[in-house]
C-alpha positions as CSV (number, residue, x, y, z in Angstrom):
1,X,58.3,10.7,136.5
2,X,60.5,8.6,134.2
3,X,62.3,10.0,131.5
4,X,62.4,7.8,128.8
5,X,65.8,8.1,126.6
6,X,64.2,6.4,123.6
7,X,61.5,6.5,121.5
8,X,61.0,2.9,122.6
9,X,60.9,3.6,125.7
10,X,58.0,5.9,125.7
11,X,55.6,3.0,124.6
12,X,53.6,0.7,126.6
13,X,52.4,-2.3,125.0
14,X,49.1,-2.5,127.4
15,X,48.4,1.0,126.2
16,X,45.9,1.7,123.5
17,X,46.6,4.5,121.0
18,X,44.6,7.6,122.2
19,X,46.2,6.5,125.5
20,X,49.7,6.4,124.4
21,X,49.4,9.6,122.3
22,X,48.5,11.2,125.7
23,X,51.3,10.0,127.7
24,X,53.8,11.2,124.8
25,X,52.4,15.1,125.5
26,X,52.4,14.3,129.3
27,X,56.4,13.3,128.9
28,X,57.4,16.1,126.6
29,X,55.3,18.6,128.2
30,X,57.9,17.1,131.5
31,X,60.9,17.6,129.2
32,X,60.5,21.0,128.2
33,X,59.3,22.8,131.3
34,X,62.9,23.8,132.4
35,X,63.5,25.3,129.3
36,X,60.3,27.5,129.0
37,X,60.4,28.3,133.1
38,X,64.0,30.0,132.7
39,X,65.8,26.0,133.8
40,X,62.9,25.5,136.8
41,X,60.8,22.4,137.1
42,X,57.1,23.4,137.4
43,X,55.0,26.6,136.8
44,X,56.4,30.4,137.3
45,X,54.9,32.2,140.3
46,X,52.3,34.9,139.5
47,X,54.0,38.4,138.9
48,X,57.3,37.0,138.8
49,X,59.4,38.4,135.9
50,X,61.6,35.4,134.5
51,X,64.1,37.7,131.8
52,X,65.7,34.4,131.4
53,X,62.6,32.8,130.3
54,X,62.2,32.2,126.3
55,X,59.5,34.2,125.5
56,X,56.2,32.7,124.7
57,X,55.4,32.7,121.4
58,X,58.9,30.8,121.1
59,X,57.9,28.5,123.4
60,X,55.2,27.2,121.5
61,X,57.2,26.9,118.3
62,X,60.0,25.2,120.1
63,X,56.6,23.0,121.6
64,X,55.8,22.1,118.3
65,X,59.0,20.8,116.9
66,X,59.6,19.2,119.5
67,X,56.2,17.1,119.5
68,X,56.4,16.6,115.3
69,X,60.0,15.1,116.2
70,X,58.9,12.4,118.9
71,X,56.3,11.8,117.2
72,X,57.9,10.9,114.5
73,X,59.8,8.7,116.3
74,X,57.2,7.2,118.3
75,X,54.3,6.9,115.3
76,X,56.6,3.9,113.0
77,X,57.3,2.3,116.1
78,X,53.7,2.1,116.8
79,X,53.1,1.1,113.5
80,X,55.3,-2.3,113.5
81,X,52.6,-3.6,116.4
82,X,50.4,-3.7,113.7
83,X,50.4,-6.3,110.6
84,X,50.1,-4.1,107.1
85,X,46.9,-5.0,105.5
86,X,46.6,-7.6,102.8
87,X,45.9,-6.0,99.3
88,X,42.4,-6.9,98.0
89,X,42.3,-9.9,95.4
90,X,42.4,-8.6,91.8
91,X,40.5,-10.2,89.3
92,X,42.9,-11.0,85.8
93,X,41.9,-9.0,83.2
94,X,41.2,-11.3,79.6
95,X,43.7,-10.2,76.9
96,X,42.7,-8.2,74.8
97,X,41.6,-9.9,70.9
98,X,42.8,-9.1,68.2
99,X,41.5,-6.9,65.7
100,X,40.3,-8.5,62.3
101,X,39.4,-6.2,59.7
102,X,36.2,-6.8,58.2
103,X,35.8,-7.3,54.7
104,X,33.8,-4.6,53.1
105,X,33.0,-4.8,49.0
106,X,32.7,-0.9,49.2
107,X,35.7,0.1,50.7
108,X,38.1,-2.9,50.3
109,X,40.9,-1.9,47.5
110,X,40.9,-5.1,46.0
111,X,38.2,-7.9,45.1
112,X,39.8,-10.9,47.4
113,X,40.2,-8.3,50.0
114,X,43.4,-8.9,52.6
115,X,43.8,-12.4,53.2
116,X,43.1,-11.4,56.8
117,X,46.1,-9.4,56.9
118,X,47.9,-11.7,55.2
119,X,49.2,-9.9,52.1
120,X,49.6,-6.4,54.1
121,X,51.8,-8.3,56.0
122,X,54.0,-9.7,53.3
123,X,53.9,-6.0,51.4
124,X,55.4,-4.8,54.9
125,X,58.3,-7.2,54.4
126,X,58.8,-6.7,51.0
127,X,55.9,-8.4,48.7
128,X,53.5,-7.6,46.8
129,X,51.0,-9.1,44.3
130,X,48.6,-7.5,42.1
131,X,45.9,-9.3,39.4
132,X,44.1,-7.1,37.3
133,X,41.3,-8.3,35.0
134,X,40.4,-5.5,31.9
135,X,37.4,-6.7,29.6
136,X,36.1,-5.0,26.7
137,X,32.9,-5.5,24.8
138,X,32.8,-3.0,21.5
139,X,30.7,-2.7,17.9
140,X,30.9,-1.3,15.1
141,X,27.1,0.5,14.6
142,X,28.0,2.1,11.6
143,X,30.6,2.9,8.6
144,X,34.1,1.4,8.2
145,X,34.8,-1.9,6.0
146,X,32.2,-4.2,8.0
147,X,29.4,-3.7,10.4
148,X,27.9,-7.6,10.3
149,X,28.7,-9.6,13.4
150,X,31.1,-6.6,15.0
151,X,30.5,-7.2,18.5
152,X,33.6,-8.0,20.0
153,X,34.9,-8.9,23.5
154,X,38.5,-9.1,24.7
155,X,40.4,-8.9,27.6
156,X,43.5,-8.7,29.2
157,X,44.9,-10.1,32.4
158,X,47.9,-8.7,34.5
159,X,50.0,-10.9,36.9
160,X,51.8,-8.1,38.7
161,X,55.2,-9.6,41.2
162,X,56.7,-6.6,42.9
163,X,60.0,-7.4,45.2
164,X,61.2,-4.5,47.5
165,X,64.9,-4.9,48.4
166,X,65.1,-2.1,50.7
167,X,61.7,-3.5,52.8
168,X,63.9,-6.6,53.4
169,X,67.0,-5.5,54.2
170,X,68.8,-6.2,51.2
171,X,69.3,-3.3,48.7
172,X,68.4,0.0,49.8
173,X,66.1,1.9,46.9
174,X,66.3,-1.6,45.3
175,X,63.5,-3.1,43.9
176,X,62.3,-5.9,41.0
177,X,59.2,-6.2,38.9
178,X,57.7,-9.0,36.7
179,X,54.7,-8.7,34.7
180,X,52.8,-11.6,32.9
181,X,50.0,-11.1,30.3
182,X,47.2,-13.2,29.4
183,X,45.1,-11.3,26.2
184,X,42.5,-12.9,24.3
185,X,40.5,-10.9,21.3
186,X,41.2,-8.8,18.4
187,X,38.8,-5.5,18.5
188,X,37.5,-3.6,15.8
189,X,40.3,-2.3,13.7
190,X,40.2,-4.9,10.9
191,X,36.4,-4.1,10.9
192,X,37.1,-0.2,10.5
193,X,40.6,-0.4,8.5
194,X,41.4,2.5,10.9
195,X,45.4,3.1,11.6
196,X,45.0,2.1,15.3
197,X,43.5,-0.1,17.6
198,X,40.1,1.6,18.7
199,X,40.0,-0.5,22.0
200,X,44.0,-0.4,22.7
201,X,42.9,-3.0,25.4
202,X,42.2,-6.0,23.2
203,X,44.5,-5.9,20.3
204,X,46.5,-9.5,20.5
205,X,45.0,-10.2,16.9
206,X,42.1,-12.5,17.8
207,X,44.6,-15.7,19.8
208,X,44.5,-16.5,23.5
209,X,48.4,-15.6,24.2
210,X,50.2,-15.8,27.8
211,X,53.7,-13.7,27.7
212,X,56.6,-12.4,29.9
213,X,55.4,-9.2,29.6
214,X,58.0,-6.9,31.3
215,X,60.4,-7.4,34.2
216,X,63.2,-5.1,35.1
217,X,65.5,-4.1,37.9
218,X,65.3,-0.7,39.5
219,X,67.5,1.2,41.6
220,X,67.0,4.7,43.3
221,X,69.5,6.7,44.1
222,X,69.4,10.3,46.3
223,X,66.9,10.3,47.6
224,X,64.6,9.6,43.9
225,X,67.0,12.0,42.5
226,X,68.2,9.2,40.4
227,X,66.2,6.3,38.8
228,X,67.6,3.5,36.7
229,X,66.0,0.5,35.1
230,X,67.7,-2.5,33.5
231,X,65.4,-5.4,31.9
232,X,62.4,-5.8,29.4
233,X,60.8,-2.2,29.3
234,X,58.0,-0.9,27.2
235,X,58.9,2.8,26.4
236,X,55.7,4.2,26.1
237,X,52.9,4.5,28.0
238,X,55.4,3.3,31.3
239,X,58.4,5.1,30.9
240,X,58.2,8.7,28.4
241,X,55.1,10.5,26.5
242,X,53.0,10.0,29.9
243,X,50.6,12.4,30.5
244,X,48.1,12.7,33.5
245,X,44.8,12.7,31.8
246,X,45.5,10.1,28.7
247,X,47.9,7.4,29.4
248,X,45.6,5.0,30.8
249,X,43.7,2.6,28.5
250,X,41.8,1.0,31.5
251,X,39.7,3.5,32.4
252,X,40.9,6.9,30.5
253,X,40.7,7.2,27.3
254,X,40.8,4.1,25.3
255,X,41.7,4.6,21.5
256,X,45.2,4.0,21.0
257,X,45.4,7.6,19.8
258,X,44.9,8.8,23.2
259,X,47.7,6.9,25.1
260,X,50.6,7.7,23.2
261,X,52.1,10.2,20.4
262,X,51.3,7.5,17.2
263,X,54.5,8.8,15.5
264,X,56.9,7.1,17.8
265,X,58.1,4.0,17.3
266,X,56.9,1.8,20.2
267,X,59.3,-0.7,21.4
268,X,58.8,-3.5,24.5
269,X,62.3,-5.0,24.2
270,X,65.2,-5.5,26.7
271,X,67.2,-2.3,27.3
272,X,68.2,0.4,30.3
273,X,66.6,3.3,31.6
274,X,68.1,6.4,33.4
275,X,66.2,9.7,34.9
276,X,67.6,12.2,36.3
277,X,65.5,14.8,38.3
278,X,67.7,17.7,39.7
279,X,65.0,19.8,41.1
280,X,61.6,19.3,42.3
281,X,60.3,20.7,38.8
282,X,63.1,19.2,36.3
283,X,63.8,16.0,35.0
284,X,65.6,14.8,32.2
285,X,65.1,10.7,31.4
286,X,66.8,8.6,28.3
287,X,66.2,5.4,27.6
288,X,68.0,2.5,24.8
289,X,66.1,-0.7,24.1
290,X,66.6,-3.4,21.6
291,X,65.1,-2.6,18.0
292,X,65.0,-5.7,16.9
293,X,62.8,-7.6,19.2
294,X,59.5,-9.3,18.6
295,X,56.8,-11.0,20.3
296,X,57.3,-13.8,18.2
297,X,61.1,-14.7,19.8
298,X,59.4,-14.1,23.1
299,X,56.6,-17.0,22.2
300,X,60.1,-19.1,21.1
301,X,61.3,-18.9,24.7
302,X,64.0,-16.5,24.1
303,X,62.6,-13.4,25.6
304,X,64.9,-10.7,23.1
305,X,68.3,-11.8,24.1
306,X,68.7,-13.8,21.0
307,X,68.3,-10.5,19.0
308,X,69.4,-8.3,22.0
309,X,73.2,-10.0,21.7
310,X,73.3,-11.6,18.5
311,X,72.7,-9.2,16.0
312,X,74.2,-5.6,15.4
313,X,74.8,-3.7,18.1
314,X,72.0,-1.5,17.5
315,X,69.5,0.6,20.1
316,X,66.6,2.8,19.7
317,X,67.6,5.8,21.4
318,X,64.9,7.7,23.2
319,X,65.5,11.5,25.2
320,X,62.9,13.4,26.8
321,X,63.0,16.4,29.4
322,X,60.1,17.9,31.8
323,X,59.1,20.5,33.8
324,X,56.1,20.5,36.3
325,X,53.9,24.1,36.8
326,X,51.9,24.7,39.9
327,X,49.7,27.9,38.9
328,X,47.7,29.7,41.6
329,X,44.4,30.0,41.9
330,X,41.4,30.6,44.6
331,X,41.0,27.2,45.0
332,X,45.0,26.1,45.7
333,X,47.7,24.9,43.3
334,X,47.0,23.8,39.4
335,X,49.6,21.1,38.8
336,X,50.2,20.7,35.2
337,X,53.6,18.6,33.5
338,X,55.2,19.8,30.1
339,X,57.7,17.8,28.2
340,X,59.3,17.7,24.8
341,X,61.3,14.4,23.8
342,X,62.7,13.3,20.4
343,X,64.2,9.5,19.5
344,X,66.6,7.8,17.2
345,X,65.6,4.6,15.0
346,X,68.2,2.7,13.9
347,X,66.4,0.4,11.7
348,X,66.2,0.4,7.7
349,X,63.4,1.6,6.5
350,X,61.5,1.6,3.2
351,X,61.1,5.1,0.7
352,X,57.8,5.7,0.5
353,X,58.2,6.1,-3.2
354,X,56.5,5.1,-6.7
355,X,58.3,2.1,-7.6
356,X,56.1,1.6,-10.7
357,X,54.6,-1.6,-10.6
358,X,57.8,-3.1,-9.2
359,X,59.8,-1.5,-12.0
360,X,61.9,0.5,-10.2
361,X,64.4,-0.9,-7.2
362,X,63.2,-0.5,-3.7
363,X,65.1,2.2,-1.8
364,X,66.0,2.1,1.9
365,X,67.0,4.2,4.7
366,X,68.4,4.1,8.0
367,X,68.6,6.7,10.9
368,X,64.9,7.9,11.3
369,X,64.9,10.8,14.2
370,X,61.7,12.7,15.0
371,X,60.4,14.7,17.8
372,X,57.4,15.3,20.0
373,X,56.2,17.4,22.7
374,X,53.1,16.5,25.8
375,X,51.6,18.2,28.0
376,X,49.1,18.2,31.0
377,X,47.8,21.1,33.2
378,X,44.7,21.0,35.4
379,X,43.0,24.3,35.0
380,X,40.1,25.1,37.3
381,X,39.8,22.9,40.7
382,X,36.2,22.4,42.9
383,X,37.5,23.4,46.6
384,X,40.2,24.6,48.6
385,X,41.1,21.2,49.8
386,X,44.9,19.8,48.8
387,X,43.6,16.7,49.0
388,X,40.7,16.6,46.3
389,X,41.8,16.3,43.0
390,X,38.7,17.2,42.0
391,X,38.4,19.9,38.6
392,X,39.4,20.2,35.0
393,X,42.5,19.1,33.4
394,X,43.4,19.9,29.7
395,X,46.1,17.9,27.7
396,X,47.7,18.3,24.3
397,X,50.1,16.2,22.5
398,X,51.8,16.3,18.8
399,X,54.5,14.6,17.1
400,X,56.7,14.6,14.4
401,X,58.4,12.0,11.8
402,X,60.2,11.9,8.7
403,X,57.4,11.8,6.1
404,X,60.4,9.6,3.5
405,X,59.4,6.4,5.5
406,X,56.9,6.9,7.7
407,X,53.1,7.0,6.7
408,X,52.0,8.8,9.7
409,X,54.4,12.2,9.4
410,X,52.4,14.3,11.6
411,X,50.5,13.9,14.7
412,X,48.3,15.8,17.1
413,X,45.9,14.9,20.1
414,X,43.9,17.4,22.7
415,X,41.4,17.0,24.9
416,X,39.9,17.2,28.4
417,X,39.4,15.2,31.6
418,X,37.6,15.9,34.6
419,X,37.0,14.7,38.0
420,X,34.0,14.6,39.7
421,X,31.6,15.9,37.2
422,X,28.5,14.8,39.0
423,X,27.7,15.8,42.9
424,X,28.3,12.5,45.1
425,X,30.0,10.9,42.3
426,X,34.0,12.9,43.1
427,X,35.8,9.7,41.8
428,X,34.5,9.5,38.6
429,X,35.8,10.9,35.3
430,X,34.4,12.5,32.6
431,X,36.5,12.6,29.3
432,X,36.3,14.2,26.0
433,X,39.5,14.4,23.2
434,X,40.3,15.0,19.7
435,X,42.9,13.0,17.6
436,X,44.1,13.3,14.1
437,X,47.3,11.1,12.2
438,X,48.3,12.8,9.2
439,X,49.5,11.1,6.5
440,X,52.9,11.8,4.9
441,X,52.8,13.9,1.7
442,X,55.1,11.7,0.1
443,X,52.6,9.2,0.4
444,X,49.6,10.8,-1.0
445,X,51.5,11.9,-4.2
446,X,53.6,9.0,-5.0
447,X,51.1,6.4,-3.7
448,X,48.0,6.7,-3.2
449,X,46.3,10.5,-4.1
450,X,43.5,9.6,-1.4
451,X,45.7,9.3,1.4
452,X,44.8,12.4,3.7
453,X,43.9,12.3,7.5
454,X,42.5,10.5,10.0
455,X,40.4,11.9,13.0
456,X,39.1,10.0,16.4
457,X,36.7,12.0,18.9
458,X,36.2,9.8,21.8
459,X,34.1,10.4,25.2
460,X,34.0,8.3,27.6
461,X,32.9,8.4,31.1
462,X,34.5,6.6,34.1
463,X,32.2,4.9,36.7
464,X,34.1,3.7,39.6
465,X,31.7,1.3,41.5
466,X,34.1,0.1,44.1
467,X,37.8,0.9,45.0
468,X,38.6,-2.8,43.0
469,X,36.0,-1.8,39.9
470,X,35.7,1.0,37.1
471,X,33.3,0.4,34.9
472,X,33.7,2.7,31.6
473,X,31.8,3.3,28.9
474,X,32.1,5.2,25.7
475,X,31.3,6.5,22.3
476,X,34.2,7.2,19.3
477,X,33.4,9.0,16.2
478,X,36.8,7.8,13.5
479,X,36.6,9.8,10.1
480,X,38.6,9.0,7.2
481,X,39.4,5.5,8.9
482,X,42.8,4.7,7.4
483,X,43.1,8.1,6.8
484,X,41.8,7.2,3.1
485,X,39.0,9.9,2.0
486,X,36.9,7.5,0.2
487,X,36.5,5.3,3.7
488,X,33.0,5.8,5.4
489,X,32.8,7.2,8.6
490,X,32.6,4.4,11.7
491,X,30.7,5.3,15.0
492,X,31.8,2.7,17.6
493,X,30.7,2.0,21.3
494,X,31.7,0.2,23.8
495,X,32.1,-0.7,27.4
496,X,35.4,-1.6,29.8
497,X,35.5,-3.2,32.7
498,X,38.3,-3.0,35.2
499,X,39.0,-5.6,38.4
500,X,42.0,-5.4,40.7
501,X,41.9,-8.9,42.9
């Protein structure tokens, strides 16, 4: 029988598979033989003892490598007779659409919804643009100096430009903000003769006005550790005497009262900000603005920096320092903010003083200082989830100024806010507070013997309708409007209406 030396040479092309599968075992069976019958071609004779031979159980290993081996050999050879098989014919796949998100007045976040994507997109680079729309309608039912022809509606609109450096490469914790304001109506005061606006939302004094409201640079700095802020700035309500549960005249509380200590001096005026905030529960902020700046040089087109670099170099000096509380309770953490703050006014000022008729010369001052302290903490929360804000917050403010020259020398407010009050309603807010503004005792005995206190309950409750809308009604109770003892008692009522587009 031939013995092939090759692989190659095993195969016959005339030969079918099974055929040349036996012919391979028929070869190697040839091949191996001397080796398992001791180096002799064919079988061993019955009863004849080969010691030479491998014994059997070897043999068949040796048998089995050796067939896996030529095999091996022989099966890719076998193989390359044959033509691979063409791959079955795949169908393309469409590509896949893209997602549009539908516009939904229940859920969107703002009225004209995303612009299909349009302005997520541009806030990712860097852009952002907010309008809100806050509307007031308001009466007088009873008391004060008029109650004839009170109801009143106002509004005020907010064109919000918000630039971030750091998004676009530029400026890292870099950042710029404009805001313009569009206000038309003048509220109830002169109808009540009370020392504040009762609806701090309309009080531009009855004309349709359009303003560069605010615009500053701001810069961050470790990580938030450091803030700064150079430009127009409004000191309170934005930047010191916050407070979590009353610093929000669009749908918190909205008598004046309630948004800011009354006995210091508000300025919106060019100036700088700093805050500093060492640890996660300290933070020390001060703040200089122009004191001489009015709304007026605004209207004239010079926005403050005619009185900002012309006149004496003079600044309303503001200082305030905080520390945040988280209490335990069953239900998780009780966050709660306490600060204390005091500020220097530059300006002269007028002794409050009996001049007699005009007989005796005015007298002035200059370097008014007071102080003030604020404070929030929520005190009882619904569930054990971190995430719902839901519960009661408490909040207390009061305030001090030189009674000399200022009407107003004391000044307290307190109340309570909470989230959630009804079952299925977890986003709206229920609010209740007490204000009073005492008048200087200087002033009730050298002017006017009926100057005493003025008082403002308020409660108000917070419907939000849709992510973009809050409606708000609400009821104020002002005593002593004026704080003259002889004024009549005013209940006022009224409704707010807030729209982010």
């Amino acid at each position: 029988m031939e013995r092939a030396g090759s692989a190659e040479s095993v195969l016959l092309p005339n030969l079918s598979e099974e055929e040349q599968r036996e012919r391979t075992q028929v070869l190697l069976f040839d091949r191996l033989s001397p080796y398992l019958n001791g180096g002799r071609h064919g079988p061993i004779p019955a009863g004849e003892e080969v010691m030479t031979a491998i014994p059997q159980w070897s043999s068949r290993i040796m048998v089995l490598c050796a067939s896996a081996l030529l095999l091996s050999q022989v099966a890719p050879a076998a193989a390359q007779d044959k033509a691979p098989p063409s791959p079955p014919e795949v169908a393309a796949l469409p590509a896949p659409e893209p997602e549009v998100e539908s516009f939904d007045l229940r859920t969107t976040k703002r009225l004209l919804g995303d612009f299909g994507g349009a302005r997520t997109a541009m806030e990712d680079a860097g852009f952002k643009f907010t309008f809100i729309l806050g509307n007031t309608t308001s009466i007088n039912f009873r008391g004060g100096l008029n109650t004839k022809n009170t109801i009143n509606n106002g509004s005020r609109v907010f064109y919000i430009f918000e630039t971030d450096f750091e998004k676009m490469g530029l400026v890292e914790g870099g950042s710029f903000y404009v805001r313009l304001l569009q206000e038309w109506g003048d509220g109830l005061r002169d109808d009540l003769g009370s020392l504040t606006h009762p609806y701090y939302l309309i009080a531009s004094g009855g004309e349709v006005s359009f303003d560069l409201d605010k615009w500053w640079y701001k810069q961050t700095l470790f990580d938030g550790r450091l803030e700064f802020r150079l430009g127009k700035l409004l000191n309170i309500v934005d930047l010191l005497d916050r407070n979590a549960y009353a610093a929000n005249y669009l749908n918190q509380f909205s008598n004046q009262v309630f948004n800011y200590n009354s006995t210091i001096p508000a300025a919106r005026a060019l100036g700088a900000y700093l805050k500093v905030q060492p640890t996660d529960w300290l933070y020390f902020l001060t703040m200089a603005v122009d004191p001489y700046f009015s709304q007026t040089s605004c209207s004239h087109g010079f926005n403050g920096f005619d009185t900002a670099f012309g006149d004496d170099a003079h600044f309303l000096g503001f200082w305030e320092i905080g520390a945040t509380a988280k209490f335990k309770s069953a239900n998780g953490e009780l966050p709660g903010t306490y600060r204390a703050g005091w500020w220097y006014d530059p300006r002269t000022k007028k002794v409050i003083f009996d001049d007699l008729g005009g007989l005796r010369a005015t007298q002035e001052e200059s370097g008014d200082v007071g102080f003030y302290v604020n404070f929030d903490q929520m005190v009882w929360k619904e569930n054990d989830d971190a995430a719902d804000k839901q519960g009661l917050g408490v909040f207390g403010r009061y305030g001090y100024a030189h009674a000399d020259v200022n009407a107003v020398s004391h000044f307290w407010s307190a109340g309570a806010s909470y989230l959630g009050p009804i079952p299925s309603r977890d986003e709206d807010v229920l609010g209740f507070g007490v204000a009073q503004s005492m008048m200087s005792k200087e002033l009730r005995e050298e002017v006017n013997s009926l100057a005493d206190r003025e008082t403002v309950y308020e409660l108000f409750y917070a419907i939000k309708v849709a992510p973009w809308c809050v409606i708000t009604p609400d009821l104020q109770v002002i005593t002593n409007p004026g704080g003259d003892k002889n004024a009549r008692d005013a209940l006022i009522g009224g409704v707010r209406v807030k729209i982010v587009f």
